[in-house]
C-alpha positions as CSV (number, residue, x, y, z in Angstrom):
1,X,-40.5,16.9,-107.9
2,X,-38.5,20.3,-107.2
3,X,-36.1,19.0,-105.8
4,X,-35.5,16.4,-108.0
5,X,-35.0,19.2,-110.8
6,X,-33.5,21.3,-108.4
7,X,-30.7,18.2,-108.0
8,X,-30.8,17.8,-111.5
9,X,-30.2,21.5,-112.8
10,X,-26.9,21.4,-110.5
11,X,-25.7,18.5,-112.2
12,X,-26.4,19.7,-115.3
13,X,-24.4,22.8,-114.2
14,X,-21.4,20.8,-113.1
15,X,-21.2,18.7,-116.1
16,X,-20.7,22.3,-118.3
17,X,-21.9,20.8,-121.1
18,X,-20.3,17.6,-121.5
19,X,-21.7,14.5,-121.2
20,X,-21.6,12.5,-118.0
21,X,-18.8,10.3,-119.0
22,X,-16.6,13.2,-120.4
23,X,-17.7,15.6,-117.1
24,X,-16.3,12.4,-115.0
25,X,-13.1,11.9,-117.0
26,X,-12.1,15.5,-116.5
27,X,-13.4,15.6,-112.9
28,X,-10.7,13.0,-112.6
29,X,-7.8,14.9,-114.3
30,X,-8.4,17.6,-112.2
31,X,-8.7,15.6,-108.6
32,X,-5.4,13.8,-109.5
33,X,-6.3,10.5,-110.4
34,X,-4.8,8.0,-112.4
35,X,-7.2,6.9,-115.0
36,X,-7.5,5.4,-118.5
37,X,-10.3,5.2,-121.1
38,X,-10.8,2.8,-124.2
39,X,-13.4,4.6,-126.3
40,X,-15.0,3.0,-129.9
41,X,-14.9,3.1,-133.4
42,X,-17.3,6.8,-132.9
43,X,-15.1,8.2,-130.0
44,X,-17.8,7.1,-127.4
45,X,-16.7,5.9,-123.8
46,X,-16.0,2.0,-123.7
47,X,-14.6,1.5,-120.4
48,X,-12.9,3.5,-118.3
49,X,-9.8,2.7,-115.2
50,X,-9.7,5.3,-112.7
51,X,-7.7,5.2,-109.2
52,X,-6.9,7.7,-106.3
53,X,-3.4,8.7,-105.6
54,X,-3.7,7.9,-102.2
55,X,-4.5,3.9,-103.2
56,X,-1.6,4.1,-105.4
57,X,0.8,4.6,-102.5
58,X,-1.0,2.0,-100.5
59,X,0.1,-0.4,-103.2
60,X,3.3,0.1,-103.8
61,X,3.6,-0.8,-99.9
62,X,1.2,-4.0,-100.3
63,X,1.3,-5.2,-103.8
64,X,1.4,-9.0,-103.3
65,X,-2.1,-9.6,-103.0
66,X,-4.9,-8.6,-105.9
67,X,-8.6,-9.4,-105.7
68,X,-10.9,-9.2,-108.5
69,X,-14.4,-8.3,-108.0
70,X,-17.1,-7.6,-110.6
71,X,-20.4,-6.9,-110.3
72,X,-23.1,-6.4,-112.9
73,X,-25.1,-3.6,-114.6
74,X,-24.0,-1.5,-111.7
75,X,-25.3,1.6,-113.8
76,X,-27.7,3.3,-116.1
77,X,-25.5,2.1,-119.1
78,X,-25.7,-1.5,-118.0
79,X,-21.8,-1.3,-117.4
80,X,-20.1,-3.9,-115.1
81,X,-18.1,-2.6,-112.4
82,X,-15.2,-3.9,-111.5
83,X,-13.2,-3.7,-108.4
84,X,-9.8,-4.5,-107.6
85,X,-8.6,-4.6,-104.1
86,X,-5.7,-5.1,-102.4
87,X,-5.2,-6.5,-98.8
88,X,-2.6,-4.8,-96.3
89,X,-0.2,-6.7,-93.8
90,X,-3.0,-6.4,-91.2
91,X,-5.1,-8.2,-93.8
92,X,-6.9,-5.3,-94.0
93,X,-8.6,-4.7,-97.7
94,X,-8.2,-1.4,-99.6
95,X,-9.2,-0.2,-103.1
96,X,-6.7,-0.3,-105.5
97,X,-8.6,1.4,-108.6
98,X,-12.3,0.6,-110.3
99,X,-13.0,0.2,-113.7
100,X,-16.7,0.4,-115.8
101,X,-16.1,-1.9,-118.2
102,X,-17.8,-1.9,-121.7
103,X,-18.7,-5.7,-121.2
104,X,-18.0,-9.0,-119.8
105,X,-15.7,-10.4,-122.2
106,X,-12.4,-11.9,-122.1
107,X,-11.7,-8.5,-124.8
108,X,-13.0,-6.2,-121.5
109,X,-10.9,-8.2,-118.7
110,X,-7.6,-8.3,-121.0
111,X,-7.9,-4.6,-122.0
112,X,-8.2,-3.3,-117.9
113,X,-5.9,-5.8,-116.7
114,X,-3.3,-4.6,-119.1
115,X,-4.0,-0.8,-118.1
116,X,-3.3,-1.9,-114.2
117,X,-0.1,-4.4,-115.3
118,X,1.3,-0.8,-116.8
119,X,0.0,1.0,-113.4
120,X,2.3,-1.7,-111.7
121,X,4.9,-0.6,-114.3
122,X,4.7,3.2,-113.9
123,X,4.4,3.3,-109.8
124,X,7.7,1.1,-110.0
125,X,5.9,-1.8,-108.2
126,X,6.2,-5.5,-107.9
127,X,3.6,-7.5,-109.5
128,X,0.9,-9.0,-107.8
129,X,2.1,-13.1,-106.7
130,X,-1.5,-13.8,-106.0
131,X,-4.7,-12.6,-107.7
132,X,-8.2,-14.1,-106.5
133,X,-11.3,-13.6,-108.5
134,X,-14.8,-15.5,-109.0
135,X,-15.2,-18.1,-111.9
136,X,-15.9,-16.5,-114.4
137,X,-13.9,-17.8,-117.1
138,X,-13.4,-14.9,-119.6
139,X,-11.6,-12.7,-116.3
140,X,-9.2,-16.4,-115.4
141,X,-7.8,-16.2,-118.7
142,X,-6.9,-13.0,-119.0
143,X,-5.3,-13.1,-115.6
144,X,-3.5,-15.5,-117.0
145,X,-2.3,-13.8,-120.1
146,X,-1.4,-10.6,-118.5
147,X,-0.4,-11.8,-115.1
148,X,0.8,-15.2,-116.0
149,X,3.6,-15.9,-112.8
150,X,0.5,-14.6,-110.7
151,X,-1.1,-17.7,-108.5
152,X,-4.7,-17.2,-109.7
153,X,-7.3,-18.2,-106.7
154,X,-10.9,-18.3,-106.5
155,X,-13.1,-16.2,-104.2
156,X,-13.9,-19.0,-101.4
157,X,-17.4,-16.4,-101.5
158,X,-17.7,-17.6,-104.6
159,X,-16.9,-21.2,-105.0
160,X,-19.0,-21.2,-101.8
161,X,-22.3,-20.3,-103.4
162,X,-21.5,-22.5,-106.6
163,X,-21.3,-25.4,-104.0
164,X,-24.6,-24.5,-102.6
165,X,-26.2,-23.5,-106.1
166,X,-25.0,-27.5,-107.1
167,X,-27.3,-28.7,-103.8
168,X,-30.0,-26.3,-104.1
169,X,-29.8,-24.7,-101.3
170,X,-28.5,-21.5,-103.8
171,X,-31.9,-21.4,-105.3
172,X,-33.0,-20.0,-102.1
């Protein structure tokens, strides 16, 4: 128990006074990163795009290639995380940026993917030709809307377990 508090008394120290989410924002301002933040109606955090410098000059050498990744309720808001990787000639993956999004919805996958499409813009980079991501439906069509000359694949990980899910053997 002391050390949890011990832990948590140098977090709270860290943070100054802010909240998590606004101790993160400017913990990423001041390490360089390029992020952006939708916040609601009452100013609180929605979602939030952040990416390293470093990644951002990986991409503009390998920018074909995008792969979409979310996983859920990642953390203790129950916010989706999503990650979006690139691969390198070698076919080497890398992280292009991550994103806690404020939901699942098509509103959610539209609103980062337009964020990264002006990323793209900014850095002076080509688009992405190809873009894989798993099925989930809301995510496809906003690839679509944002990225539309894009080739949009699914994850064979993904279409993978839906197969076995189909024949039971997912149930495992």
């Amino acid at each position: 128990k002391d050390i949890y508090n011990s832990i948590q008394r140098v977090k709270e120290s860290m943070r100054q006074g802010q909240s998590s989410i606004h101790a993160l924002i400017n913990q990423l301002d001041g390490e360089g990163f390029w992020s952006r933040v939708q916040v609601d109606e009452n100013g609180r955090v929605k979602s939030i795009l952040f990416a390293h410098p470093e990644s951002l000059q990986y991409l503009r050498k390998y920018p074909d290639l995008l792969l979409l990744d979310c996983t859920y309720k990642t953390n203790k808001y129950q916010m989706p995380l999503l990650d979006i990787v690139g691969v390198d000639a070698c076919q080497r993956s890398f992280c292009i940026a991550f994103a806690f999004l404020g939901g699942e919805g098509e509103d959610d996958y539209l609103w980062v993917l337009e964020r990264l499409r002006s990323l793209y813009m900014l850095t002076e980079t080509n688009l992405p030709s190809v873009i894989i991501s798993d099925r989930c439906l809301a995510c496809l069509n906003a690839i679509e809307a944002i990225f539309p000359s894009a080739q949009s694949l699914l994850c064979m990980w993904h279409v993978n377990k839906a197969v076995k899910a189909g024949s039971g053997e997912g149930a495992k």
